[in-house]
N, C-alpha and C positions, 0 to 999 in steps of 0.2 A: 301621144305617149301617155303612160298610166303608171300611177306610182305604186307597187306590192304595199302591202297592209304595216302598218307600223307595228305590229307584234312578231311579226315573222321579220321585219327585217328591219327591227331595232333601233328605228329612225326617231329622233325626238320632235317636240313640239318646234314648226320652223318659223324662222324669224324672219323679218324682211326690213332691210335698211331703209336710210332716204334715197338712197342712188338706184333702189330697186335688187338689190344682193342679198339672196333668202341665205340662210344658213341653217344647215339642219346634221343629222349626224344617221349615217347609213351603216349599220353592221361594226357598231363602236368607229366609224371613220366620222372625221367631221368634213362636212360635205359644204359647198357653198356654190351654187346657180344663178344667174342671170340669162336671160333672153336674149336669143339671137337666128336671125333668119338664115336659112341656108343651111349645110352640114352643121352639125355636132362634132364640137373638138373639146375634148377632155383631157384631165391630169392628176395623175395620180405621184404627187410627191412624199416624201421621206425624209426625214430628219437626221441625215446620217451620211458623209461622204467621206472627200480625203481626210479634213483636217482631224476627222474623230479616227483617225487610223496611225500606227506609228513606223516608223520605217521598217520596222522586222514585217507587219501585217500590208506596208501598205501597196494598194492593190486590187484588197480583197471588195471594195466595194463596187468596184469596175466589174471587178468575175460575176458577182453577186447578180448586178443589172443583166450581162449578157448571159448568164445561163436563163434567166426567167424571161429573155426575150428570145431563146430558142426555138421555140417554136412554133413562134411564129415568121419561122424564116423563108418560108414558102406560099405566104399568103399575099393578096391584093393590099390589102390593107397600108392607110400612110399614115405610120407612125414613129418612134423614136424613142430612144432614151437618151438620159446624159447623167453622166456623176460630176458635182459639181464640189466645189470643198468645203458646206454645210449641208449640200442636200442633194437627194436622186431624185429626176422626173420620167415622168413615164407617163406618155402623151401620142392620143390620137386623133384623126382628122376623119367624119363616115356619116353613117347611120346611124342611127340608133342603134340597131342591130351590129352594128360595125365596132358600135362601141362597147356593146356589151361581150362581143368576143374577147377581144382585145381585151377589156377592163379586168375578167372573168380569167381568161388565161393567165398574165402576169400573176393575179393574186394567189391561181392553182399551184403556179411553178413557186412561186415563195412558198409556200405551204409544203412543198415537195421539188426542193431541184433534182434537173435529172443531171446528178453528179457523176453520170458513168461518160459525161465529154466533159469532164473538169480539164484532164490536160489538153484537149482541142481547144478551148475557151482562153485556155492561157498562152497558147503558142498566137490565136486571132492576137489576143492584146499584145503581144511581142511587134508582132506584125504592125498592126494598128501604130502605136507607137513610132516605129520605127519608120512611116511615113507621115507622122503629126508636125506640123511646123510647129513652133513655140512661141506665145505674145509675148509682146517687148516687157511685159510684167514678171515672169517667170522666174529669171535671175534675182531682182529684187527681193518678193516671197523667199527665195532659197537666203536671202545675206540678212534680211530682216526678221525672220522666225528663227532660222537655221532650223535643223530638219527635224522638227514637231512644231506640232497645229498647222498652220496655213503654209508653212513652209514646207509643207511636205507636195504641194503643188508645184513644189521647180526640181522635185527629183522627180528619178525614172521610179516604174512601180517595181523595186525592188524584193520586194516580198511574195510576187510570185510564186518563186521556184517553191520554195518552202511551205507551202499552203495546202493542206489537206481538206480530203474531204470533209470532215469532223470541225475544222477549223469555220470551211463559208457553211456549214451546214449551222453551227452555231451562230456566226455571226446576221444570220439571215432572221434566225430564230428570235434575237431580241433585239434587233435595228429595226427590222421590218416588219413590224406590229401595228394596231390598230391605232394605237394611241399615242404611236410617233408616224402618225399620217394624214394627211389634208386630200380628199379629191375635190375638183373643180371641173365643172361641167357648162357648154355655155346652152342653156335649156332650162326651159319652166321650170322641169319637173325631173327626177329620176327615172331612165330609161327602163321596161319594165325588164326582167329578168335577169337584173346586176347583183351578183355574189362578191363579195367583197372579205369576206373572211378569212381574213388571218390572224397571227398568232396573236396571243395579251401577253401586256407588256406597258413599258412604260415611256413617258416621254421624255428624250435627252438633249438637255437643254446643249446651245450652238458650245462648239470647245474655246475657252481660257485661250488669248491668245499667247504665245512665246516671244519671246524678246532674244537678240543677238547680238543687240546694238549696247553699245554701254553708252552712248550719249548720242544726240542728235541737233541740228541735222550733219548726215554723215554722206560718205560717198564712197565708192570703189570702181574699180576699173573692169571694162567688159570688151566684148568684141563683135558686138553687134554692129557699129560703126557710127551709131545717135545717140542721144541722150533719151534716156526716162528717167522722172521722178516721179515718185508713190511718197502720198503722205497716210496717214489713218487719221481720221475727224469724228466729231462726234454726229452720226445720220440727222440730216436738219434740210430745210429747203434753200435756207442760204449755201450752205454748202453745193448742193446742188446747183445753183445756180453760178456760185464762183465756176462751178468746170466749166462751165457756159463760156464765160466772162473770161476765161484763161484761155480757152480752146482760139477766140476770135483773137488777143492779142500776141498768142504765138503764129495763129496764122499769119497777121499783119506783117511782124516784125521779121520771121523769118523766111516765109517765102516770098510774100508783096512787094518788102522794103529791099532784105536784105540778101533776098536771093540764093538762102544755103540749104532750102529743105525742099523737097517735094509736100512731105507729110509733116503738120505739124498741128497737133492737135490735143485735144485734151476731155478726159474722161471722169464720171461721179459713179462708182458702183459700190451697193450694200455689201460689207461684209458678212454681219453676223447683225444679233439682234438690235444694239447700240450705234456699232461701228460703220463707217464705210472708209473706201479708199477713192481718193482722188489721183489719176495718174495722166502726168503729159509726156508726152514725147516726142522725139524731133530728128528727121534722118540729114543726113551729110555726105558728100564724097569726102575722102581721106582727105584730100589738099584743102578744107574748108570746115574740118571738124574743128578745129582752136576756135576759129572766128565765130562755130554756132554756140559753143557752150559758151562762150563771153555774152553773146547776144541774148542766148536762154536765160543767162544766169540776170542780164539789167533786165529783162521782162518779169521775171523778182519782184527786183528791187524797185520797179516804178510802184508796182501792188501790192508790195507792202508796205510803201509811201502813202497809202491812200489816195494814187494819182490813178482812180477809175473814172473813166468817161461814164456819167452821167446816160449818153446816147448807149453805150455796150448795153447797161443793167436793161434800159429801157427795151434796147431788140432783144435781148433773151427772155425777160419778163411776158413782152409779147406773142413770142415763141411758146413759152412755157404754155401761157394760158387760150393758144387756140386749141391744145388738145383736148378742152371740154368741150369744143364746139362739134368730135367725134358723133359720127350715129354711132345708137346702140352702144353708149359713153361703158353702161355696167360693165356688160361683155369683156370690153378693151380694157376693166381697170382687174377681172375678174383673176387672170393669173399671177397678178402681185399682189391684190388682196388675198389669195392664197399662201402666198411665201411668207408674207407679215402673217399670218395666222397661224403658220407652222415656225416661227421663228421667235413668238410670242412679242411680236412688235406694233404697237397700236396703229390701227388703221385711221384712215382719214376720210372723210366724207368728202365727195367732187364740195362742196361748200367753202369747208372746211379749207383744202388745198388752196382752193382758189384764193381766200382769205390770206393765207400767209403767203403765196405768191407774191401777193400786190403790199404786202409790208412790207417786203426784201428796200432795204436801203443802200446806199453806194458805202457805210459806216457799215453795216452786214458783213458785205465782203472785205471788206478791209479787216475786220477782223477774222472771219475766214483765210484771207489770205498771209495770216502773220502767223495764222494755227498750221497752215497747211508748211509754212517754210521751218517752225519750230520741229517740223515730225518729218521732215524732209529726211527723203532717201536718194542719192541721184547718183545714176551709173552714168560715168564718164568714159569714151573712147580712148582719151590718152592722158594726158599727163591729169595730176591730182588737181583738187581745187582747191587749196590749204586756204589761198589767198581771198577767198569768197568767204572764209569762217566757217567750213563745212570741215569737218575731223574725218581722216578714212578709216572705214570699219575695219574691226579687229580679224587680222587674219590669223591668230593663232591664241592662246588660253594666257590669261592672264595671271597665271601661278600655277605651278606643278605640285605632285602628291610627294610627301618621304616616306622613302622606303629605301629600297634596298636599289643600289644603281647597278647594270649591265651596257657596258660600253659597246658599240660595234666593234668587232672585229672585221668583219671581212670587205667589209664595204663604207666604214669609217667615215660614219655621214649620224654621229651622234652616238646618242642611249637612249635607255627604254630603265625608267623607275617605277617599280613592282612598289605600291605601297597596299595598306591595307585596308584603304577607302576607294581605291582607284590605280589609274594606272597614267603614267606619261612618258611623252615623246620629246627628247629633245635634239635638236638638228641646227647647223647653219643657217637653215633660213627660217627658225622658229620654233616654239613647243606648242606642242598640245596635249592637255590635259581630260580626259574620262572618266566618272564617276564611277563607281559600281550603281550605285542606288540610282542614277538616273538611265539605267541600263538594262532595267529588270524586264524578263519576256515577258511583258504586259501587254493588252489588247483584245487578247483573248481568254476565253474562261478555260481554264485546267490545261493551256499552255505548256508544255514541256521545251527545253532549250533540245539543240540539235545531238543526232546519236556522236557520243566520244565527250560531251562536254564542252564542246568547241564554241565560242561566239563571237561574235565580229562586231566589235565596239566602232563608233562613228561618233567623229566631237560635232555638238549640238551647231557648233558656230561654224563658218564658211574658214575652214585650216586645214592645211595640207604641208607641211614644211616639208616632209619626207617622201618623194618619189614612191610610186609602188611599181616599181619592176620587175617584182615577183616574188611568190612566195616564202615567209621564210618561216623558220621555228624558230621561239624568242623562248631559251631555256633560262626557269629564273633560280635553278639551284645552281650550286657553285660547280664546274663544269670544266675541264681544261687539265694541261699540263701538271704532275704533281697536288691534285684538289679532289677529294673523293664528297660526294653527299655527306653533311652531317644526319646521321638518321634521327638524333635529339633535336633540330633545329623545331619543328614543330611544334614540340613538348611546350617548346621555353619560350616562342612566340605567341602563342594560343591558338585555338581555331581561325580557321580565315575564315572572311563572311563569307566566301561561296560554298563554305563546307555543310552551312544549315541549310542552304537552299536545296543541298544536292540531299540530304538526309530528309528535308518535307518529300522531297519527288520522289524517295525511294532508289536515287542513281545510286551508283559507285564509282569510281574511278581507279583506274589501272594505276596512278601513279597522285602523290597528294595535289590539289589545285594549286597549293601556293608553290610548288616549286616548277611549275611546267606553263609555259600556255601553248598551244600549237596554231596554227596555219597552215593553209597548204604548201608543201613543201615535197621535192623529189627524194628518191634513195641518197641516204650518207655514202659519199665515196670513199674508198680503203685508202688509210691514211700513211703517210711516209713516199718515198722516190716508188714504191712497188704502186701507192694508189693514181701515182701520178700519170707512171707509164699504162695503168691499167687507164687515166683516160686519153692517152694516144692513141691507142689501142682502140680504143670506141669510138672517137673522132677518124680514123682512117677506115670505118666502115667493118671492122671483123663482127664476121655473123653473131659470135657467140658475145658479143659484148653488146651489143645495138641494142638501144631503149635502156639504159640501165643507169639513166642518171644523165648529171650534165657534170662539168666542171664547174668547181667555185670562180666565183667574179674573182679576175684579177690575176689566175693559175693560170692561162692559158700556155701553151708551149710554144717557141716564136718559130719562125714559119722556117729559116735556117739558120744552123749553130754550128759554133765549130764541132770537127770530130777530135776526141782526145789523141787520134790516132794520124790528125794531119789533115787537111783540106774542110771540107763541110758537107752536110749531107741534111737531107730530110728526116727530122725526128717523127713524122709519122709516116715514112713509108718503112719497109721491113729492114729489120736490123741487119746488119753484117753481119759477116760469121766469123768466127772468133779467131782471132788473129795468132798465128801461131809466135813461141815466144824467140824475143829477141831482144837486138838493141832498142829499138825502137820501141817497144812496149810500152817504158815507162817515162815516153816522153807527153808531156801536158802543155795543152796550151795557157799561155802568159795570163795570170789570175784567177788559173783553175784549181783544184786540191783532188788529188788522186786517193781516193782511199787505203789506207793501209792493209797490207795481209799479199799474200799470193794469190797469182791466177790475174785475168784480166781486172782492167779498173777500171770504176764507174767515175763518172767527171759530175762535180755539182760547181754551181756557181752561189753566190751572197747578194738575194736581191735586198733592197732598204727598203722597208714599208714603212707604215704611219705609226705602227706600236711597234718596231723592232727590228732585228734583221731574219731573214727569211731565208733555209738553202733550198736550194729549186733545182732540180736535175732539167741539165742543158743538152746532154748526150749520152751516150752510152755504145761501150766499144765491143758489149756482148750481148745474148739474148739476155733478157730479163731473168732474174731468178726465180722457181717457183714457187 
């Protein structure tokens, strides 16, 4: 292998560590090599995944990877990508030559996606998805971020649908640049005829993490059927080596001793530059979940007693440090000294590690292990854990916005407060409360919200109090019996804040923002006994009615009633024919009210609702009127 000329492919002066790790910089990429016998396997990472994405976008960086690996979808070549929730890799296993295809290609398709399979890309990821198991972490991320930064890894990629071309074209444009990128190669030298050229741009530092929790350690309830707990630590060796030390004493306890887990084990992974998470977990059949979270929870409490066996620290310590005794040690450290070099986190020399390894003290982990319980997160199977001093995470907003209140009507399961910083929910099993300002279509550059003004607010934190059954329209002028629009209301309230947003984007809207918001919702049905029968009429299948709507929750018509005319009959099969006049006409059954006037009579009945009483047509002794 032979390296191109450093003036044509803009490679700087290379450095070479103590462990043998040259770093140099190829085509504005910084590049870092070590030697290794056998194929060449490369990687070319990015600084840019889920968590730097927000729910309206997020998605886009999954689309982003599989269109640039299009093309290579019919070749020999073994390689890969993955979008992770700081970073994309894009990684292959060859030749030289093998790699310079492969390397060459991704960075052509970023430079140029062939966005004319944008929607075959997105139906794969539906797909994709839709056969992904989920790690026992997932839930956690979603109650512990709630859905932005890292939390956005326990949602689905809900930003699909909505993703334009213009949208990954841009976002490709300044994620996936020169100088938010790291390649690593395991090889002397750079393979010769590697183009690497992509856009300029800058580098973005890992994302801010979000919080959901208002205090810790907390817990919530799941249906996975084990316990997990995730704590966030500050990246350390002890740290590391606590998951060590926690992994062996849940194995002991719960499947050796006490026989209620198959799997029971425990994990140290980097989150972002500073942080990492620690996560353990432990599975159960139903009949013996109680008995493993009492047992999880004293496997705690002995560790952060400072009751660590001496012998643990010692076999993990041991553990830890055969892995310098690796061949070809560079190589094997080479794709994590890449991740630390694109996540700007100080690297460490085989020396160096080894060093702190053998300081770790059984006082280390005991303070490790009082940090990892303070920031504890632990999803329980069944009942709470109050009695452990763990508090359950908030499932719904801890103060609502003033403004103007709209009660349910039809389905009597709350309101909905229109204020003018935000918007909330209040229900039987909870409120929740939405910003405007924390809601703003951001993510992307020159973003526009969806055509009609429409947008579909999501509280940050894991709250749901109100079913979603379907669709509705939540009108916020005054609306109802005897109540017309004030057309001054606006005047004398001021602008609402989404009226400057829609005035920078040049929108308009058909009706003002502060009095409407919409959702999806079917046709308004014709209101009075005529809209009623009109949906008989629909529900008994006549052609000329079918598709035109549904009936309100709660209107249905019951399946038999009396006839005002004597016995009972089907209100949606065909009506009678009009009863010629007589005695019998104007006889009603017991709690009915016959309408006044001549000519045949309609029969209503007084149902009771939650706001009032309600008449409700029970039968009818003629055809409808027209």
């Amino acid at each position: 292998m032979t390296t191109n000329s450093a003036a044509h492919r803009g490679a700087t002066t290379p450095t070479t560590d103590a462990d043998g790790i040259t770093e140099t910089t190829v085509d504005g990429v910084r590049t870092v090599l070590a030697p290794r016998s056998g194929l060449l396997t490369a990687g070319l990472l990015f600084r840019v995944g889920r968590a730097d994405e927000t729910l309206a976008t997020s998605g886009i960086t999954h689309l982003v990877e599989h269109l640039a690996l299009h093309r290579h979808g019919l070749g020999d070549l073994h390689y890969n990508g993955a979008t992770a929730a700081t970073y994309t890799h894009f990684h292959v296993t060859g030749t030289p030559a093998d790699v310079v295809e492969y390397l060459n290609g991704v960075c052509a398709a970023l430079r140029d996606l062939p966005l004319d399979r944008l929607e075959t890309e997105k139906e794969i990821l539906r797909t994709e998805a839709a056969g992904k198991g989920h790690g026992p972490g997932r839930a956690a991320a979603l109650w512990r971020y709630g859905s932005r930064s890292y939390g956005l890894v326990g949602y689905a990629e809900a930003g699909l649908h909505r993703l334009t071309a213009d949208d990954v074209r841009a976002w490709a444009r300044t994620r996936f640049t020169a100088e938010n990128a790291v390649l690593w190669i395991t090889g002397d030298s750079v393979p010769e005829g590697l183009d690497l050229t992509l856009p300029t741009g800058a580098w973005h530092p890992a994302p801010a993490a979000t919080s959901a929790l208002p205090t810790t350690p907390a817990y919530f309830q799941g249906d996975d059927g084990g316990v997990v707990l995730t704590a966030v630590v500050p990246r350390s060796t002890e740290a590391n080596l606590f998951a060590e030390v926690l992994g062996k004493e849940l194995f002991r306890a719960l499947r050796q001793k006490g026989g209620y887990s198959y799997t029971a084990t425990a994990d140290y992974c980097s989150r972002d530059t500073d942080s990492a998470t620690v996560t353990a977990i432990a599975d159960a059949l139903p009949q013996k979940q109680d008995a493993l979270v009492g047992a999880f929870i004293d496997v705690f409490a002995k560790l952060r007693a400072g009751r660590i066996d001496q012998a643990d620290l010692d076999a993990v310590r041991a553990s830890a440090l055969a892995q310098f005794d690796t061949p070809e040690l560079a190589a094997c450290m080479l794709p994590g000294h890449a991740l630390n070099l694109l996540l700007r986190h100080r690297n460490l020399t085989a020396a160096e590690a080894r060093a702190e390894i053998e300081a770790v003290t059984v006082a280390d982990l005991h303070r490790v292990a009082r940090a990892v319980w303070d920031d504890a997160l632990m999803q329980v199977p069944g009942r709470g854990v109050d009695w452990a001093g763990l508090a359950a995470a908030p499932t719904e907003s801890s103060e609502i916005v003033t403004g103007r209140r709209y009660s349910a009507v039809e389905e009597g399961n709350g309101a909905l407060l229109l204020g003018r910083d935000g918007i909330s929910l209040v229900a039987p099993r909870g409120q929740v409360t939405i910003r405007y300002a924390e809601h703003a279509d951001a993510g992307l550059p020159g973003r526009r919200p969806p055509p009609g003004g429409r947008r579909r607010l999501h509280p940050h934190h894991r709250a749901d109090p109100v079913p979603h059954h379907r669709g509705r329209t939540l009108r916020a002028g005054p609306r109802g019996p005897g109540r017309r629009r004030d057309p001054h209301a606006a005047a004398r309230s001021g602008p609402h804040p989404a009226a400057a947003q829609d005035h920078a984007e040049g929108r308009t809207r058909h009706r003002p923002a502060h009095l409407v918001h919409r959702t999806a919702v079917g046709p308004r049905h014709p209101r009075g006994a005529g809209g009623r029968l009109h949906r008989a009429a629909r529900l008994r299948g006549d052609p000329d009615l079918r598709g035109r709507g549904r009936p309100r929750r709660g209107r249905a018509v019951p399946a038999r009633v009396p006839d005002p005319l004597g016995g009972v009959r089907d209100p949606l099969g065909p009506s009678p024919a009009p009863p010629q006049a007589g005695p019998e006409l104007n006889r009603t059954p017991k709690g009915r009210l016959p309408i006044r006037g001549a000519g045949p009579s309609r029969a209503y009945g007084v149902r009771r609702t939650a706001y009032g009483v309600r008449r409700t047509v029970s039968g009818c002794a003629a055809s409808p009127r027209p």
